[in-house]
C-alpha positions, 0 to 999 in steps of 0.5 A, a space after each residue: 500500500 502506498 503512503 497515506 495522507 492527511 486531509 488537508 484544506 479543512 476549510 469549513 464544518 461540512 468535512 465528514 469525520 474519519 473513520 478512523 480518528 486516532 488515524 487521522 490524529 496521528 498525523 501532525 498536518 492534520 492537526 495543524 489544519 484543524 487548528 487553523 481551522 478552529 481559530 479562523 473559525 472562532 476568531 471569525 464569529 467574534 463579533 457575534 459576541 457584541 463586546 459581551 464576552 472577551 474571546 481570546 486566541 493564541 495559536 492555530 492561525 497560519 502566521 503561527 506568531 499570530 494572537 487575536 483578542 476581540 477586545 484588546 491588542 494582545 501581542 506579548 501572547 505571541 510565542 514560537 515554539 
């Protein structure tokens, strides 16, 4: 059997689950698109919180250096590890 890869370019909630989720799991690009996808995701209905609520979002973003408050400027929670 040939190599296996991850499914990539999750980019909105219709992607089905697999069928083998520790599987898929297991592979470190998968994770990483699932991250980008949860923090676009949260940091895109934000607004909805109509400055009720403070979301915060450290990680998961493309520019890994990138954090996201719908209230303040949060650039000392950027990390790089």
């Amino acid at each position: 059997m040939g190599k296996s890869h991850p499914i990539c370019g999750i980019s909105d909630h219709n992607v089905p689950l697999p069928q083998s989720w520790d599987n898929f799991m297991a592979m470190s690009e998968t994770k990483a698109d699932i991250a980008r996808y949860l923090s676009d995701t949260l940091q895109s209905k934000a607004e909805k919180l109509n400055g009720r609520r403070e979301l915060v979002i450290e990680g998961g973003f493309k520019d890994v250096l990138k954090s996201f408050s719908n209230k303040l400027d949060v650039p000392e929670l950027a990390a790089n590890h």
